[in-house]
N, C-alpha and C positions, 0 to 999 in steps of 0.2 A: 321386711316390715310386717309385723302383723297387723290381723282386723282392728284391732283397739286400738293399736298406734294412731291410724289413718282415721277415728271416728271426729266426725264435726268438719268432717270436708265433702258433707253429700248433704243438699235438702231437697226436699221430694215433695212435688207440688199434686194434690190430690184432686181436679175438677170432679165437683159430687153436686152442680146443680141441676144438672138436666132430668128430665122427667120420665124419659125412658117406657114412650108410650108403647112398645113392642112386648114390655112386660104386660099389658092393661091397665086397664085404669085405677090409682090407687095415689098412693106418697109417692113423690119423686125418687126416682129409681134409687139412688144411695142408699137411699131411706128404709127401701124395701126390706125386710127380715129374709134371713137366713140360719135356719136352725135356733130362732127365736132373738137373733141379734142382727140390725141392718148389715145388709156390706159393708156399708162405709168403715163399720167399728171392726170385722173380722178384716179389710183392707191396709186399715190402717197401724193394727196392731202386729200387722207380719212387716209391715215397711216398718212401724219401731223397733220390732227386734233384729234388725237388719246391722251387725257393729260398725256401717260405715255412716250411719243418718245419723245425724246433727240436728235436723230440723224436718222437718213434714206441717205443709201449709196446706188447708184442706179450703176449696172456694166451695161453702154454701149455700144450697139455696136462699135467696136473702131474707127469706120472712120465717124461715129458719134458724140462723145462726144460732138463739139460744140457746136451741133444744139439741144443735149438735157441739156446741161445746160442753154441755152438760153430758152430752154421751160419750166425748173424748179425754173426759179431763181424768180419768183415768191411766192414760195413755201418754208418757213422755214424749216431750220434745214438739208438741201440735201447738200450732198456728188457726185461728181463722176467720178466714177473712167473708165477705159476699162473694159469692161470683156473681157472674151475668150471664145474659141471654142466651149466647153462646159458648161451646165448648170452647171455642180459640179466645174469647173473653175471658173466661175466669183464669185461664191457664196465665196468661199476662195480670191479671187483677193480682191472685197469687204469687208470679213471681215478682210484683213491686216488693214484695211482705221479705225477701230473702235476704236481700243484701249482700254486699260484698263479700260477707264471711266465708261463703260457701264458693268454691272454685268449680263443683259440678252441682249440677240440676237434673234431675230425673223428674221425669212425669208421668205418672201411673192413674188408671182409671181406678176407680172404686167397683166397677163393675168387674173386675179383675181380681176378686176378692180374696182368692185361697194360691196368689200368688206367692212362690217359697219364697225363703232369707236366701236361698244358693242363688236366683235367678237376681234378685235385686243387686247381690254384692258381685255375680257376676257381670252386668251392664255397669256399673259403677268402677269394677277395676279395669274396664274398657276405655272407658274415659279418659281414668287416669292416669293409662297407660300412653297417649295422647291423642284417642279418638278426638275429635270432634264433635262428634253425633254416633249413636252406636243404638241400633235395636234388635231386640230378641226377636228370633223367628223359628217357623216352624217349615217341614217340606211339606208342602201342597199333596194329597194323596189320594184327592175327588184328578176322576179325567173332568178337563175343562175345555167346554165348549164357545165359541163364538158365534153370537144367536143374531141373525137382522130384526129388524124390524117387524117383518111381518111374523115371525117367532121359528124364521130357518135355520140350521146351521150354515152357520160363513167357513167354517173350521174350526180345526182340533188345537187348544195352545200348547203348546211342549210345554208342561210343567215341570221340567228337570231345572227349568230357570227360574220358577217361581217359589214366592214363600208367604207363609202367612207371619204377619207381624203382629205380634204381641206388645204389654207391657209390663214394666216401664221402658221407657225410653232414657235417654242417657244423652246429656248436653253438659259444655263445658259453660259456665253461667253466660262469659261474654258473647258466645255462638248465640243462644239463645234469646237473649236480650237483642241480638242484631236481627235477627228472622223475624221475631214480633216488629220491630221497628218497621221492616222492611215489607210484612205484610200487607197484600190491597185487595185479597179476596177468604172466605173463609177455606180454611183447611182441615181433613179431616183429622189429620197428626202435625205433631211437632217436625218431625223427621221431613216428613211433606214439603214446609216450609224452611228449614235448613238447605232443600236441594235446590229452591228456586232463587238461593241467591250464591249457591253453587259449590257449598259445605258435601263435600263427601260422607255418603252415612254407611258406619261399619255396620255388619251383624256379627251376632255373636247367637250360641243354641239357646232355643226358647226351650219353654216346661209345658208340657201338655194341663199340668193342675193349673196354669193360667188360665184359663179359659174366659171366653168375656159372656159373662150371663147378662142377654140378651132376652133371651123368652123364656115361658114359663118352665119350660123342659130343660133351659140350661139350671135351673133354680133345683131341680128335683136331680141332675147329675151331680151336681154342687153338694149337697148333701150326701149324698152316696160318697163320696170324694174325702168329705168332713169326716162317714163313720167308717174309711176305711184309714185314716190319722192321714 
C-alpha cells in the first residue's frame, strides 16, 4: 500500500493555546515567530505535508482564532477551533472537531515545530499497523540523578531504561476518545492517559529535529536547524 493510498486516515490535532511563559513574556507561545513565521505555521505546514493527514485541527488561543486562521489558510486540510485553559482541554476541544472519518489521531505540539514528514508518517504507520497508542522517543543521554529534598542525591537512575518522549503521538480515534472520557485529573500527555486505563503505549525512534522549544535558546537552535535544511 502506498503513502497516498492510505491519505485521509490520519487527523492531527495541534493544542497552540498555551502561553508558554518559559519563552517570556510576549504572544502565546504558538504564536511566537520563528525565522519570521510563528511555530504554529512552520508546525503545521510539516504535519500537512505529511501523505497520511487528512485533516489537522489546530485549538487556538480563543481571542485568537481569527488571526490564526488567516495564518493557516494557506495550508490544507486545517481546522480551528478555540482551545481552552488547559493543554488536556484543547486536545479534547479539538478532537470533538474530527469525527469518525479518521480511524487515527495523532497529537503534536506546535512547540515541536521543525518536526519531519518521516517521524509523523512513521508514528502513524504504528498505529496502523495496530498500535493503540504509540510515541516517538529518544535515549536519555544526561546521567540522571535522584535528588531529596533537602537538594541530596538519593541515587543514580539507570537510564538504559529511560527515554525522552516526543511528538506526535499516535492514537487509534476510539482509544482516545476513551482516555478523554475517562480522565479525572490533568495530564501532561495523551499517552499518559491511555496508560491509566490500561492501553499499552508502543515507541517507535523519535528525530532529534523535534525538539520542543521551550526557551529562548531552544528558539536560536531552531534556527540554526532551519539554515542547515
Amino acid at each position: 500500500m502506498t503513502a497516498h493510498s492510505v491519505r485521509d486516515d490520519v487527523a492531527v490535532l495541534v493544542p497552540a493555546a498555551g502561553m508558554g511563559v518559559r519563552l517570556g513574556p510576549g504572544a502565546p507561545k504558538a504564536l511566537r515567530t520563528l525565522a519570521g513565521e510563528p511555530l504554529l505555521v512552520h508546525a503545521v505546514r510539516r504535519v500537512a505535508a505529511a501523505p497520511s493527514v487528512g485533516r489537522i485541527v489546530v485549538a487556538a488561543p480563543p481571542d485568537d482564532v481569527e488571526s490564526v486562521v488567516a495564518l493557516l489558510r494557506p495550508v490544507a486540510h486545517v481546522v480551528v477551533v478555540p482551545g481552552g485553559a488547559t493543554r488536556q482541554t484543547s486536545v479534547s476541544l479539538a478532537l470533538d472537531a474530527v469525527g469518525e472519518a479518521f480511524p487515527i489521531v495523532l497529537v503534536h505540539d506546535a512547540a515541536r515545530a521543525l518536526a519531519p514528514v518521516e517521524l509523523i508518517e512513521r508514528v502513524a504507520a504504528a498505529v496502523r499497523d495496530g498500535h493503540e497508542a504509540v510515541v516517538p522517543v529518544l535515549p536519555v543521554v544526561d546521567t540522571i540523578k535522584q535528588v531529596d529534598a533537602d537538594g541530596r542525591v538519593a541515587g543514580t537512575v539507570d537510564r538504559s531504561v529511560l527515554r525522552s518522549v516526543q511528538t506526535p503521538q499516535g492514537f487509534s480515534r476510539e482509544t482516545l476518545v476513551r482516555a478523554h472520557a475517562a480522565a479525572v485529573d490533568e495530564h501532561t500527555d495523551d499517552a499518559g492517559m491511555c496508560e491509566k486505563i490500561g492501553v499499552a503505549v508502543w515507541t517507535v525512534p523519535g528525530d532529534e529535529r523535534a525538539l520542543k522549544i521551550t526557551r529562548p535558546l531552544d528558539l536560536e537552535i531552531a534556527c540554526l536547524l532551519l539554515d542547515l535544511g
